[in-house]
C-alpha positions, 0 to 999 in steps of 0.5 A: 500500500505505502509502495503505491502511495509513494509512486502515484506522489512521484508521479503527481509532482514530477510529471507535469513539470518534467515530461510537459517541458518540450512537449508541444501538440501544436508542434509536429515538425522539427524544425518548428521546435528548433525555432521555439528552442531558439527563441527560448534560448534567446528569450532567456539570454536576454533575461539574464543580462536585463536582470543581470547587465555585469553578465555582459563580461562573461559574455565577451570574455568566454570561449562559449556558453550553453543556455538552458531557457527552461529546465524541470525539476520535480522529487519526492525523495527521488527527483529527476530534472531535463532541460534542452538548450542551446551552445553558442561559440562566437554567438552563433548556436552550434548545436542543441545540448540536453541535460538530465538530473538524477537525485536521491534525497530530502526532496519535495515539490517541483521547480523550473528555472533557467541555466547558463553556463560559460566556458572559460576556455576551448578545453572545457569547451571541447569537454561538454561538446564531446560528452565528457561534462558533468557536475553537480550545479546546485553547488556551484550554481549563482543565482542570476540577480543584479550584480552577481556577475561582478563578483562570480568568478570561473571554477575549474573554468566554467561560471554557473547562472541560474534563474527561477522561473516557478515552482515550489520545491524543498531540496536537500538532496544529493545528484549530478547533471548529465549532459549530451549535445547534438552539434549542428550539421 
């Protein structure tokens, strides 16, 4: 009985923010959800620096950044979070990266927010691109307000920003992000 209770919670609080997250009836071709993810993507970008304008230097400074404009996270004792965005180099997109989150802990709730990561240099550049990145971002993740880009500096070369977009969510829990890019042909 517990068992039951347990999973239909788990899946009443992580499925809509989780599995509604791409999902679009309206949008049947690819390229159309291409053309969303960049207006998102862009959307986003400009959110940070409006909220954020001291970003500008990471902006000018890094050897390229990935954005995230929309990732969903829900838990209840397991939590799991996936988001879909895009890497820049030079400003212009290079590919569709994807990201997903396994976490194991005191956990309640769901949230959305979204991610920015910069990359100081090639090598770290190169290492996302190539499937070689992860880490847990909740501990070295800034979140995005006025000013925070003035006083963050890279670890281990990269730079995290994030922004709440909605949701309520308790979490004290333990996981890493994954992720995986699709370069453009």
């Amino acid at each position: 009985m517990f068992r039951s209770v347990f999973i239909a919670l788990f899946v009443f609080v992580t499925a809509p923010l989780v599995f509604a997250e791409g999902w679009d009836p309206r949008n049947t071709a690819e390229t159309s959800g291409e053309s969303k993810l960049a207006r998102r993507s862009q959307a986003s970008l400009a959110g940070f620096l409006e909220r954020d304008p001291s970003l500008q230097v990471f902006f000018d400074e890094a050897y390229g950044y990935v954005i995230f404009p929309r990732i969903g996270k829900g838990g209840l004792v397991v939590g799991y979070a996936r988001g879909k965005g895009l890497i820049y180099r030079d400003g212009v997109a290079q590919g569709k990266a994807f990201m997903n989150q396994y976490s194991v802990g005191a956990q309640l709730g769901g949230r959305s927010y979204a991610e920015l990561i910069f990359f100081r240099d090639q090598l770290e550049y190169d290492s996302f691109v190539d499937g070689n990145f992860s880490f847990r971002a909740d501990a070295a993740a800034v979140i995005s307000d006025d000013g925070a880009g003035t006083s963050t500096e890279y670890s281990n070369g990269i730079a995290v920003f994030t922004h709440e977009r909605g949701g309520a969510m308790v979490d004290a829990s333990l996981g890493g992000q994954r992720f995986r890019v699709e370069p453009f042909d």
